[in-house]
C-alpha positions in Angstrom: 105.2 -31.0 -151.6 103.1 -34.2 -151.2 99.6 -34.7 -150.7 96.5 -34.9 -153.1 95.6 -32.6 -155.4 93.3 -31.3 -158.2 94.3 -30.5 -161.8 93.0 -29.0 -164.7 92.6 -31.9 -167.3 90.7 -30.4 -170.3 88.4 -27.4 -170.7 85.6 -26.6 -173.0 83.1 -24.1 -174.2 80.2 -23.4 -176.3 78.2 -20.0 -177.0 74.7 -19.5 -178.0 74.3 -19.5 -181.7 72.4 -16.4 -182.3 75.1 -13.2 -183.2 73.5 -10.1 -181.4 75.5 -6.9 -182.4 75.1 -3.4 -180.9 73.3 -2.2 -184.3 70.5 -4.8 -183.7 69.8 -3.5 -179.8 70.2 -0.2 -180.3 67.3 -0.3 -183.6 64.7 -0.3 -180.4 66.6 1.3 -177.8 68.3 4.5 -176.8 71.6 4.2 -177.1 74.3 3.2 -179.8 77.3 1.0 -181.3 79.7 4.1 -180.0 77.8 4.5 -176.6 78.1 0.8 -175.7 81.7 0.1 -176.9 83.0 2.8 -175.4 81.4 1.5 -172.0 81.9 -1.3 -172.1 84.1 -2.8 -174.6 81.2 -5.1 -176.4 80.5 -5.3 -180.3 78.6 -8.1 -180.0 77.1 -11.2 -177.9 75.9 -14.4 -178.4 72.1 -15.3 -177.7 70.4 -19.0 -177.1 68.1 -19.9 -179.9 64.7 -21.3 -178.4 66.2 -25.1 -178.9 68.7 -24.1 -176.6 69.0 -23.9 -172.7 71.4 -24.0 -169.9 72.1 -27.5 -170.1 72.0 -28.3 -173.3 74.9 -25.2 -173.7 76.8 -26.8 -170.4 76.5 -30.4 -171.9 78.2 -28.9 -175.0 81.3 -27.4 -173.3 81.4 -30.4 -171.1 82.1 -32.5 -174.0 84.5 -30.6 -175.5 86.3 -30.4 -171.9 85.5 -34.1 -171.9 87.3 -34.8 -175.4 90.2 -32.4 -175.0 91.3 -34.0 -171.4 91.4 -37.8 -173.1 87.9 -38.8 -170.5 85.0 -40.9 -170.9 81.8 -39.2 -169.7 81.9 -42.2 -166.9 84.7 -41.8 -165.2 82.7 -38.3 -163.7 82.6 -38.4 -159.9 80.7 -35.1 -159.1 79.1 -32.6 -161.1 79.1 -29.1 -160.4 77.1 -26.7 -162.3 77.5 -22.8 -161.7 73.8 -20.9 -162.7 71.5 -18.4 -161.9 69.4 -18.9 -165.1 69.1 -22.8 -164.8 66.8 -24.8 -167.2 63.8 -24.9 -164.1 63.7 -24.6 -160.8 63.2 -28.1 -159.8 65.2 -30.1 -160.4 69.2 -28.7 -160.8 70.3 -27.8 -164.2 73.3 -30.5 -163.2 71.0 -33.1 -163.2 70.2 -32.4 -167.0 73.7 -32.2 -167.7 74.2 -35.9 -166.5 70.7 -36.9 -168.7 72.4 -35.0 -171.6 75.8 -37.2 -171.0 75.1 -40.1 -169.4 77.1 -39.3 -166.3 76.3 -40.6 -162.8 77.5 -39.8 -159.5 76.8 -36.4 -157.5 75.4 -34.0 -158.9 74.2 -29.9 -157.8 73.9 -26.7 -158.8 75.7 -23.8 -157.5 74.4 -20.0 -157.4 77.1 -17.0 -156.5 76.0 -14.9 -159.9 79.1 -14.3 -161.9 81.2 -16.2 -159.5 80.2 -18.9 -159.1 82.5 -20.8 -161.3 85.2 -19.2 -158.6 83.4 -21.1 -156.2 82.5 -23.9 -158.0 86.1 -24.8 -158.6 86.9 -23.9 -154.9 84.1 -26.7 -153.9 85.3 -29.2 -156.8 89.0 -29.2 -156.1 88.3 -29.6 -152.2 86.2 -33.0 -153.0 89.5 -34.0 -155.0 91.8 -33.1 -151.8 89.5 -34.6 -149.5 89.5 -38.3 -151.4 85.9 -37.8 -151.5 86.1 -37.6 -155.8 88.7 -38.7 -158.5 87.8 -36.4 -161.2 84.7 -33.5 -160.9 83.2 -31.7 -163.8 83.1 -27.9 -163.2 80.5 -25.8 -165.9 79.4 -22.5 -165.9 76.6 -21.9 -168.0 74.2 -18.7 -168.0 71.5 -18.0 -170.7 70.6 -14.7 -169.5 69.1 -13.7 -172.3 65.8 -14.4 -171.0 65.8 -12.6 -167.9 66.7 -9.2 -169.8 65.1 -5.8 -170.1 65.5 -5.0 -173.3 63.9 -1.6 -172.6 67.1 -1.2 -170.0 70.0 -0.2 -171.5 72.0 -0.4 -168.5 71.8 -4.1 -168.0 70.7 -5.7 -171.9 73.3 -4.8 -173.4 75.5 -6.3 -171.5 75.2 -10.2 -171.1 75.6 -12.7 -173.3 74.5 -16.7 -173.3 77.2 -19.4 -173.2 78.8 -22.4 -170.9 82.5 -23.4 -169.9 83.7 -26.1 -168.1 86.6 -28.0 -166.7 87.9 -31.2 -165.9 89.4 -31.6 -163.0 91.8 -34.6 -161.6 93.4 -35.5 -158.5 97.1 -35.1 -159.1 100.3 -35.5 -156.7 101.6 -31.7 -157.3 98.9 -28.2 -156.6 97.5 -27.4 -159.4 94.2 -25.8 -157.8 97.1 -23.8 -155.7 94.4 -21.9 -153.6 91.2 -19.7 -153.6 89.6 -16.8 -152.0 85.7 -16.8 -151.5 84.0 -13.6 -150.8 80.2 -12.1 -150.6 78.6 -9.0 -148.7 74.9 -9.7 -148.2 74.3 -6.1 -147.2 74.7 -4.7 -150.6 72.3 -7.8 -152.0 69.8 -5.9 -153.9 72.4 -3.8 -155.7 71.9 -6.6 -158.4 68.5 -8.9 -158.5 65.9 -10.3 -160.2 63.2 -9.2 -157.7 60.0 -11.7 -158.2 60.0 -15.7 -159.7 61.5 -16.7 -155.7 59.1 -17.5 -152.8 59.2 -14.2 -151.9 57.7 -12.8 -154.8 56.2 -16.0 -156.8 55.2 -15.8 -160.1 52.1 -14.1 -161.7 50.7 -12.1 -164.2 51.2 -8.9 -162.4 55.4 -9.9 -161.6 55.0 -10.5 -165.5 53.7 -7.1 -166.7 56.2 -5.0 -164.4 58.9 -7.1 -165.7 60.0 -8.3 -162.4 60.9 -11.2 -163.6 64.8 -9.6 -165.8 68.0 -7.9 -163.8 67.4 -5.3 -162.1 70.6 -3.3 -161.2 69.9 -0.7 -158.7 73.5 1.6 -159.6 75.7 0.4 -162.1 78.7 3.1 -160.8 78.6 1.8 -157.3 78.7 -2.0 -159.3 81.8 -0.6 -161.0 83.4 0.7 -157.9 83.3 -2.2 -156.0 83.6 -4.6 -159.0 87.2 -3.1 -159.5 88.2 -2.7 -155.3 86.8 -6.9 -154.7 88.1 -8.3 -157.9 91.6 -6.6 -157.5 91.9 -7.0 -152.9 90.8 -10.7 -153.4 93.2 -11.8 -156.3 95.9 -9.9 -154.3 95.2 -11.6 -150.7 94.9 -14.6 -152.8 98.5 -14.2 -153.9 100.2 -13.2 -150.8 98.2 -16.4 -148.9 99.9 -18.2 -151.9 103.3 -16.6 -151.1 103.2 -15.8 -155.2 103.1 -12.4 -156.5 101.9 -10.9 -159.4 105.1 -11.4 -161.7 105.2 -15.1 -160.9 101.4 -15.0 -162.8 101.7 -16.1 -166.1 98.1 -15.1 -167.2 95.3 -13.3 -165.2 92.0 -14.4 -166.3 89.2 -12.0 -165.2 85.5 -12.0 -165.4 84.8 -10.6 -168.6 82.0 -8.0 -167.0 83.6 -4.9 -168.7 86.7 -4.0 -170.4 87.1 -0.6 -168.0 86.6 -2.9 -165.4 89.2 -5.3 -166.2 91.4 -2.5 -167.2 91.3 -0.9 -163.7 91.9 -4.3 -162.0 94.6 -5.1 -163.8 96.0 -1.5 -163.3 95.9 -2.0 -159.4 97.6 -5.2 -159.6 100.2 -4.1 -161.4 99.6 -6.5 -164.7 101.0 -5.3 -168.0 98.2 -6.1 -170.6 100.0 -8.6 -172.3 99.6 -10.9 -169.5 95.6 -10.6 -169.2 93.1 -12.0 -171.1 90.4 -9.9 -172.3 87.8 -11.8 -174.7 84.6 -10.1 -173.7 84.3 -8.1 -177.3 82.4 -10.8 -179.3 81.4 -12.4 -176.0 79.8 -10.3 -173.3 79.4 -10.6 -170.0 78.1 -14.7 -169.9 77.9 -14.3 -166.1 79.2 -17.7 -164.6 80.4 -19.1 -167.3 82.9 -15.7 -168.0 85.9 -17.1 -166.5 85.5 -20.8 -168.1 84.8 -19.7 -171.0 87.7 -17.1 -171.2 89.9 -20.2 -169.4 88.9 -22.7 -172.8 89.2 -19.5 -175.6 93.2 -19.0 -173.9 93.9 -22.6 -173.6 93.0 -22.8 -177.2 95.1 -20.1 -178.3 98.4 -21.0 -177.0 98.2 -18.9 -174.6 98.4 -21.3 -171.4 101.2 -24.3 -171.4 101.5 -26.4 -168.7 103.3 -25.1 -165.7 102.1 -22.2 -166.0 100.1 -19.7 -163.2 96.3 -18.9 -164.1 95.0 -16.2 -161.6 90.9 -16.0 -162.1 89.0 -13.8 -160.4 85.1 -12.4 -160.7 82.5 -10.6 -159.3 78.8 -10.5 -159.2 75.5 -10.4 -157.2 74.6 -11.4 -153.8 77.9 -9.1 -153.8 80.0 -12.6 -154.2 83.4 -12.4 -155.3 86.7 -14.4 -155.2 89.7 -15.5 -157.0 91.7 -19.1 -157.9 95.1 -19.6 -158.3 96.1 -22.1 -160.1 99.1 -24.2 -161.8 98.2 -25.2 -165.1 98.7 -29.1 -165.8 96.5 -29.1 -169.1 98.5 -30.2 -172.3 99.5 -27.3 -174.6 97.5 -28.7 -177.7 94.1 -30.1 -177.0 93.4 -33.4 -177.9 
């Protein structure tokens, strides 16, 4: 096969600093280490002290993406950023990426919720095909911590703050093989933060009724269709691919929920050797989930070049989708 393509050339990640364990939430709220283990697979997730912010975290795993793919900061074509909790609304959390690093070229942010890295390295790697970028910077970097309930212990014990990225180059063989892109509108207010938008700006009445944190409307119909979109895309994905799930060498979920990831991985017929599940000391970091998952296998051993990486994740708006692809990365990091 000829033609151009993009290539994973180095990832990195970075987590916020503060430890939260489920002792700590549960010393002001109704529930327990048991209770949220057993749902969820969580001990404990990593909060963004006040010095730290969405960019400063993506900057961070940029770097170390940066450094273990061999790359000057310059040689950066495009920057994608994947958020829904950006630094401020105006202007793109990728533009204080490239302040933070020095890097020029394009630069936007991207919001599909807890996939938006999917589509981020969807949009990245069809720059690179097109000619219209040499090497793009893909991050995912959520510090949800401030938009949480912690009254709600359906949704704040969940998340976590942290950023991954990738490196991607144009290459003469597929390494980003393929994606599938996905969202159902209709079922937008299942997840939301209702006010802070123009529809409901800012004030001190969206303030005291806490309008301003995730709202999740039911967290079983979440989990239903969580598990059915996460496991029908990464499947169509593979039979567009002509692949199946025996030629995958890892599958790389969104860390959302170990039962989650358990009953995808069941319906796609994965042993659990070959998927990695890191959400334990982690959480649920939202867009940066899959990077950060893709940098913490990379690092141990557990990806060598040639090998297949199927991602796939799931979130609000309902937006889902998978990538496929070949992994070109060295096995050590530099």
């Amino acid at each position: 096969m000829t033609g151009r393509f993009a290539c994973v050339a180095g990832t990195g990640s970075a987590l916020g600093s503060r430890v939260v364990s489920n002792n700590e939430l549960a010393r002001d709220l109704d529930t327990s280490d048991e209770w949220i283990r057993s749902r969820t697979g969580i001990v404990e997730r990593r909060f963004a002290e006040p010095d730290e912010t969405a960019s400063s975290l993506a900057a961070s795993a940029a770097s170390r993406a940066l450094d273990a793919a061999g790359m000057d900061p310059a040689v950066i074509d495009l920057t994608i950023v994947a958020t829904i909790s950006g630094d401020q609304p105006l202007p793109s959390t990728a533009s204080f990426v490239q302040q933070r690093l020095g890097i020029s070229g394009g630069a936007f942010d991207l919001a599909a919720a807890c996939a938006g890295f999917i589509y981020g390295v969807d949009v990245g790697a069809a720059q690179i095909s097109s000619g219209s970028a040499d090497t793009v910077l893909v991050v995912g970097t959520e510090v949800l911590s401030r938009f949480l309930d912690f009254s709600d212990r359906t949704t704040c014990v969940l998340f976590g703050d942290g950023a991954g990225a990738v490196v991607l180059t144009a290459g003469h063989e597929p390494g980003v093989i393929g994606s599938v892109l996905e969202n159902d509108g209709t079922h937008a207010g299942l997840l939301r933060i209702p006010a802070g938008g123009s529809r409901e700006p800012a004030s001190a009445e969206t303030v005291g009724r806490l309008e301003h944190t995730i709202r999740m409307t039911s967290g079983s119909e979440v989990f239903r269709r969580a598990v059915e979109a996460m496991s029908d895309s990464a499947a169509s994905l593979l039979e567009k691919s002509g692949m199946a799930a025996d030629d995958v060498t890892l599958l790389v979920p969104h860390q959302a929920n170990a039962r989650i990831i358990h009953a995808v991985a069941q319906r796609l017929s994965f042993p659990e050797d070959r998927v990695f599940v890191d959400l334990e000391h982690v959480g649920n970091t939202s867009a940066a989930s899959v990077p950060v998952a893709i940098d913490r296998a990379w690092r141990a051993g557990r990806l060598s070049p040639g090998d297949t990486v199927l991602t796939v994740a799931f979130g609000a708006g309902l937006a889902w989708g998978a990538n496929l692809i070949r992994w070109s990365a060295p096995r050590e990091p530099k």
